[in-house]
C-alpha positions in Angstrom: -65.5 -19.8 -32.7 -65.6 -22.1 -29.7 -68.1 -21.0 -26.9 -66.7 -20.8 -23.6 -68.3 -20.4 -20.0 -65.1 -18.9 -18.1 -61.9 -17.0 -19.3 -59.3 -17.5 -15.8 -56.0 -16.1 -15.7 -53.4 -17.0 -13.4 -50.9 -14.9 -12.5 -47.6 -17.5 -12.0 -45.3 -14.8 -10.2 -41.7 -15.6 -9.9 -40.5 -14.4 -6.6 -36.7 -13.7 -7.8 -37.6 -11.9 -11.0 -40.7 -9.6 -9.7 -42.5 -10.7 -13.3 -45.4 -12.0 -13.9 -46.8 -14.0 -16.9 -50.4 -14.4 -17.6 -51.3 -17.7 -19.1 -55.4 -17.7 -20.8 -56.6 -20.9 -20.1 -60.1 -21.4 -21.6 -62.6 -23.7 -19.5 -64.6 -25.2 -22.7 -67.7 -27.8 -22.4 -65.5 -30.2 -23.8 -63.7 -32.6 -21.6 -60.7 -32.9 -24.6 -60.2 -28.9 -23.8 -60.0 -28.6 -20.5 -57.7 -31.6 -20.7 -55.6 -29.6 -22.7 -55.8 -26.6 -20.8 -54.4 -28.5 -18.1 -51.7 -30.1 -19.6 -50.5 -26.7 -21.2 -50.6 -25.1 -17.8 -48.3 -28.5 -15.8 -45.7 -27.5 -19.0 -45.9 -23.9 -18.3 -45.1 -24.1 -14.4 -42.6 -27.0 -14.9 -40.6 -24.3 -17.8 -41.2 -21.7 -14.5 -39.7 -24.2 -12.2 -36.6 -25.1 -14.4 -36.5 -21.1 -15.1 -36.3 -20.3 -11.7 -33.4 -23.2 -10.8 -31.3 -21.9 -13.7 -31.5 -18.2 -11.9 -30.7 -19.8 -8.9 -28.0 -21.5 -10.1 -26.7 -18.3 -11.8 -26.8 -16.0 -8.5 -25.2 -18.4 -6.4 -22.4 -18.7 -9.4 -22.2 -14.5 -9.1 -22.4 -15.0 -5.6 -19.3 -16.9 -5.3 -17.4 -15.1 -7.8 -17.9 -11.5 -6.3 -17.0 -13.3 -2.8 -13.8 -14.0 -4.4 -13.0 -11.0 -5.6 -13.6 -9.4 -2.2 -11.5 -11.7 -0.8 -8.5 -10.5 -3.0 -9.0 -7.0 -3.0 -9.3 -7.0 1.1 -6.1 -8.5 1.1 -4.7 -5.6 2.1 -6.3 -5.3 5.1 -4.0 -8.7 6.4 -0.8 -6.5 5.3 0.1 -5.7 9.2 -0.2 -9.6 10.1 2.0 -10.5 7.0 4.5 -7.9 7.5 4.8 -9.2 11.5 4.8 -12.6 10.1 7.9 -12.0 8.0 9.6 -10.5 10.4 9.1 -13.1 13.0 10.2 -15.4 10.1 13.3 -13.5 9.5 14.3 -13.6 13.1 13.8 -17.2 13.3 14.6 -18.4 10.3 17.1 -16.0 8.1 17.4 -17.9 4.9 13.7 -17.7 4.5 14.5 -14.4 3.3 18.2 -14.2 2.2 17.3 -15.2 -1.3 15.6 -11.8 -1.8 19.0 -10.0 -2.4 19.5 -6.5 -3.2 19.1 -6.6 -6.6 15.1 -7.8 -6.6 14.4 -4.9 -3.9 14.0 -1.9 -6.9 11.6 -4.1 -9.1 9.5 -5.1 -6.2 9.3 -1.1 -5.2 8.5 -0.8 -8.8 5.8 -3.3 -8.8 4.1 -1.2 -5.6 4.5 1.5 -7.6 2.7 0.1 -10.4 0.1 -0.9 -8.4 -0.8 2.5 -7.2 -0.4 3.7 -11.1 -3.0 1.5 -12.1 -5.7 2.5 -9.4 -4.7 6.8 -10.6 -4.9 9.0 -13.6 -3.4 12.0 -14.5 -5.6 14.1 -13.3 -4.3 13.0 -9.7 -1.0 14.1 -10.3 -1.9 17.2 -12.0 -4.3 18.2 -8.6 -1.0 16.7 -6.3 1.2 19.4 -8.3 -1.4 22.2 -7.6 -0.8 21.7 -4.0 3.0 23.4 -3.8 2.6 24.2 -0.2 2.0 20.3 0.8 5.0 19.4 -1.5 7.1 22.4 0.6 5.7 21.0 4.0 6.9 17.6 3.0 10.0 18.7 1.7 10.9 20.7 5.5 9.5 17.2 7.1 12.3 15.2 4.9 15.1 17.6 5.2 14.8 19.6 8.4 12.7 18.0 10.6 14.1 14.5 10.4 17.7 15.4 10.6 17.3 17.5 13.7 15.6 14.5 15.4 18.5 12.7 14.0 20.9 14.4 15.2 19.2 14.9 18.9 18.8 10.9 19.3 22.8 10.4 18.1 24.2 12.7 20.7 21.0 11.1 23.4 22.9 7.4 21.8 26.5 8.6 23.0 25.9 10.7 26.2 23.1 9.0 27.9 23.4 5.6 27.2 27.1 5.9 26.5 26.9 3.9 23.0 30.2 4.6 20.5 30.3 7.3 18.2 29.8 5.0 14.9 26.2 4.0 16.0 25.3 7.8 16.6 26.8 8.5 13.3 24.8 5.5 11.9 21.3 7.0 13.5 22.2 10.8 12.1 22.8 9.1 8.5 19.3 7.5 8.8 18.0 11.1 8.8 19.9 12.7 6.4 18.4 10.4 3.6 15.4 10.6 1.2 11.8 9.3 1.9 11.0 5.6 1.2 9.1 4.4 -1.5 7.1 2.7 1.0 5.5 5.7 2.3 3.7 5.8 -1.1 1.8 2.5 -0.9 1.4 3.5 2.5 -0.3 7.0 1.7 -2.0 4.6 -1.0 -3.3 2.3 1.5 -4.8 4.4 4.0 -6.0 7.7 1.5 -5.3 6.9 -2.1 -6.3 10.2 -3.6 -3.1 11.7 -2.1 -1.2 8.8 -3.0 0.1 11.1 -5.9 1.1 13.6 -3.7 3.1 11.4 -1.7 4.8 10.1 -5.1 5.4 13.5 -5.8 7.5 14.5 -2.5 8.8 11.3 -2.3 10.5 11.8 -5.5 11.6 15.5 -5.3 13.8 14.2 -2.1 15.1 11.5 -4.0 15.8 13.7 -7.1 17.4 16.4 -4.4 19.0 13.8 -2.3 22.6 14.0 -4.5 23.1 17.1 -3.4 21.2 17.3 0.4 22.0 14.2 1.5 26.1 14.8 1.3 25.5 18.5 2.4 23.4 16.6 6.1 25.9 14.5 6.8 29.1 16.8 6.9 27.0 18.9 8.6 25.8 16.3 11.5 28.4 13.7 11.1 31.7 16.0 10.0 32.0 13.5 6.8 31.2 14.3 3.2 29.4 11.8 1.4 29.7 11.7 -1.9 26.2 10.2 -4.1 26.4 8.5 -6.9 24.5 11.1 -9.1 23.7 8.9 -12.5 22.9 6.1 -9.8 20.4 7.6 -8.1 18.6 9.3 -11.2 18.8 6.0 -12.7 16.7 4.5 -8.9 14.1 6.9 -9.9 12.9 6.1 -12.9 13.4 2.3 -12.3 11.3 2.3 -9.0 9.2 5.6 -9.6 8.7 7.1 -12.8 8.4 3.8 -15.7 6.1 2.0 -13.5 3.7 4.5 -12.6 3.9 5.9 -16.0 3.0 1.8 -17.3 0.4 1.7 -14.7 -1.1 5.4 -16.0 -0.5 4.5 -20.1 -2.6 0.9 -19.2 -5.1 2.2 -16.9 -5.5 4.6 -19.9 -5.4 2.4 -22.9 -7.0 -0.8 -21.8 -9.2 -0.1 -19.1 -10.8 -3.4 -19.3 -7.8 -5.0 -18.4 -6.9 -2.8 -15.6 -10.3 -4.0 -14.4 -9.4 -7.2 -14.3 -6.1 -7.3 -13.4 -6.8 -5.0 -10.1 -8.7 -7.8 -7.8 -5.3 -9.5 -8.2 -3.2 -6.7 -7.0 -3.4 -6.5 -3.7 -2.5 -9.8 -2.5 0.8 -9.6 -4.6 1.1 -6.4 -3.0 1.1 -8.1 0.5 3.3 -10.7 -0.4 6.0 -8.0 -2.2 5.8 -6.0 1.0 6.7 -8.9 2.9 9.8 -9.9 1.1 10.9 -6.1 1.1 10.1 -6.3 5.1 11.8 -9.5 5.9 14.9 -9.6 3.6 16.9 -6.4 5.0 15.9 -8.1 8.3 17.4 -11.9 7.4 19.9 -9.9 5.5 21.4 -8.0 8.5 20.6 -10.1 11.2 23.9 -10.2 12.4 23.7 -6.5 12.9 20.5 -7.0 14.7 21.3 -9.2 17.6 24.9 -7.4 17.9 25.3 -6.6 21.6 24.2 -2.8 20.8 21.2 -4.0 18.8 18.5 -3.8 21.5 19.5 -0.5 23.1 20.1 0.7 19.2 16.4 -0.7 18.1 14.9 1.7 21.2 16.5 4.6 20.0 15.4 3.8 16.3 12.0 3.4 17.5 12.3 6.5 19.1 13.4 8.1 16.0 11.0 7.3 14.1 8.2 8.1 16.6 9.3 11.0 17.2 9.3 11.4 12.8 5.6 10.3 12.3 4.5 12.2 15.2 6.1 15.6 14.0 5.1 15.0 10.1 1.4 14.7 11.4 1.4 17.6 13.8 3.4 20.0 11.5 1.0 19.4 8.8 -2.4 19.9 10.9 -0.8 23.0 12.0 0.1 24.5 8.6 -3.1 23.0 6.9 -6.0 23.2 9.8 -8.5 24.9 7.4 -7.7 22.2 4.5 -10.9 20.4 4.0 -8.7 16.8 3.8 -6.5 17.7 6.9 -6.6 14.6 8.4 -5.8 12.6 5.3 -2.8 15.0 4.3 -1.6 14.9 8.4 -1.6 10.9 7.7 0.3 11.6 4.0 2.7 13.9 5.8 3.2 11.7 8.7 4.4 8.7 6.3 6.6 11.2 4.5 8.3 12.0 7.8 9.0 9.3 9.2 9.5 6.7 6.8 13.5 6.7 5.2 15.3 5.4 2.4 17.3 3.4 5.6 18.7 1.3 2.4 20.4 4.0 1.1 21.4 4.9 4.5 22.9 0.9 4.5 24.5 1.3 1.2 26.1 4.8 2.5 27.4 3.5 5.2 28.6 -0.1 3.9 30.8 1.9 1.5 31.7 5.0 3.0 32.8 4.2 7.0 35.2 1.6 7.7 33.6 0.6 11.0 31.1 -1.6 10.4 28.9 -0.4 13.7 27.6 2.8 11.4 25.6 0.2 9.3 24.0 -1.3 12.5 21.2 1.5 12.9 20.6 1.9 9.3 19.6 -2.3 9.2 17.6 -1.8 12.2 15.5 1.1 11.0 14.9 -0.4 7.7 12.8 -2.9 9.6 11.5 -0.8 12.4 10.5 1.5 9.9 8.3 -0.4 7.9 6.9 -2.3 11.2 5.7 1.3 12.6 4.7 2.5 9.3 2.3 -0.2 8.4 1.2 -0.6 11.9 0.1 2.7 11.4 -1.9 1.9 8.2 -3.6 -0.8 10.0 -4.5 1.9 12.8 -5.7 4.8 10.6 -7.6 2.4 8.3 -9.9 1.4 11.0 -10.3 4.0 12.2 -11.8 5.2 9.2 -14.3 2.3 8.9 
């Protein structure tokens, strides 16, 4: 037993940590000791040091990496800019965009749709199906609302500003079309728990389209269109059904992945968008800057206006007591006034032999996606 004069502790507290780590040292007679109690307390606070440059070192490592993966999954917030971008791009430069033919538009729909599969479950389409008068509401928004408008802004096309029949015909087969895809990662964007909602109507107009859309435009235009039936099944399960079903089955099976995979989806999101934005616009540019095309694109924007507008009020009529009316007013507003105008371009590329009935179908598929996303940019700010 070595007699001793003074037990000290000393508290070394390290300020990152909150711990603290009490080191005896033992103040003896002997000069040798207390030598040694000093040495062993310079090697204790030179470990701390080291211990607390290597935690340093860590959390500025964590630091950076969770700035980077804010980075990507706010990318979406820079979706209005890119969209305006790739239109300005369009414009000024077509072939910037003319590579992106028809035949990549349904897998790039598919990849947004995959995107939104990945961020859901089941369980969000099994609450979206429980909502049947939503579903109705956006059905009457796709089918009765829209080609009403249609048809009002057609005969506004030929008797006010005195425009040829073909470009009214061209704005009342806009109408008489199925929603968009678009609307979905729109819905998605702004309120992703009714993403699968919008999926859902979006779909059941598509599915319903073979038989409505030909039905609409005898009745507005005095022309029977015939639909390609196994086409437009076969559109649906390409751009809807297999991807959101992939996205669902991984989201599912390797959640880890999904989890890693998701900071990355956004920005290929924007940059998909973009190219589904600018291509119909490089694409049809012709149709564009035709000598009709400005007086067209006002009655277009008009249109479509006049779509979102009556999709959101409907809806906060018919659900005022819902507690998510304002979300399901945005979701039904998208649905409204956001068109297949692609299908609308193929219908009229094939099925009318003057080639002014395609010019407002071109122009609404970029007005369209302009109004809608400016809209996400709007409503998601709003709810910041």
């Amino acid at each position: 037993m070595f007699s001793c004069k003074t037990i000290a502790f000393i508290y070394l507290s390290e300020s990152s940590s909150q711990f603290c780590h009490k080191v005896p040292i033992f103040l003896f007679h002997s000069v040798h000791f207390l030598s040694l109690g000093a040495l062993n307390f310079w090697s204790v606070n030179v470990h701390q040091r080291k211990f607390q440059n290597l935690l340093k070192g860590t959390q500025i490592v964590k630091q950076k990496k969770a700035s980077i993966v804010d980075i990507l999954k706010q990318s979406n917030s820079i979706l209005p800019h890119v969209v305006l971008a790739s239109t300005i791009m369009a414009l000024v430069y077509p072939p910037s965009f003319t590579w992106f033919t028809s035949r990549y538009y349904a897998p790039a729909l598919g990849f947004l749709m995959f995107a939104v599969g990945v961020n859901s479950s089941e369980k969000d389409f099994i609450e979206a199906f429980k909502r049947p008068d939503a579903i109705f509401a956006g059905y009457v928004g796709q089918f009765v609302v829209k080609p009403l408008l249609g048809y009002i802004f057609g005969i506004i096309a030929v008797t006010v500003f005195g425009l040829p029949t073909p470009l009214a015909a061209g704005i009342m087969l806009v109408s008489c079309v199925s929603g968009a895809q678009l609307s979905n990662y729109a819905t998605f964007l702004t309120d992703p728990p009714l993403a699968p909602l919008s999926i859902v109507m979006t779909s059941l107009s598509t599915a319903t389209a073979v038989f409505v859309t030909p039905m609409l435009s005898l009745l507005l235009i005095g022309k029977r269109l015939p639909v390609d039936v196994v086409g437009m099944v076969s559109s649906i399960l390409q751009i809807v059904i297999a991807p959101i079903t992939a996205g669902l089955l991984l989201n599912r099976l390797f959640p880890r992945l999904c989890e890693a995979m998701r900071p990355f989806l956004p920005p290929l999101s924007v940059l998909d968008t973009a190219c589904c934005v600018g291509a119909p616009l490089a694409i049809n540019i012709n149709s564009v800057l035709s000598p009709f095309g400005l007086t067209v694109s006002l009655l277009i924007v008009a249109f479509h206006l006049s779509a979102f507008i009556a999709g959101y009020f409907l809806s906060g009529s018919l659900f005022h007591k819902a507690p998510d009316v304002k979300a399901l007013q945005r979701t039904l507003s998208f649905e409204t006034g956001m068109q297949s105008s692609l299908l609308a371009l193929a219908l009229a590329n094939r099925f009318f032999q003057d080639p002014l009935v395609s010019v407002p179908p071109a122009i609404s598929t970029v007005i369209m996606s302009l109004m809608g996303f400016a809209l996400v940019m709007i409503w998601a700010k709003k709810k910041e």
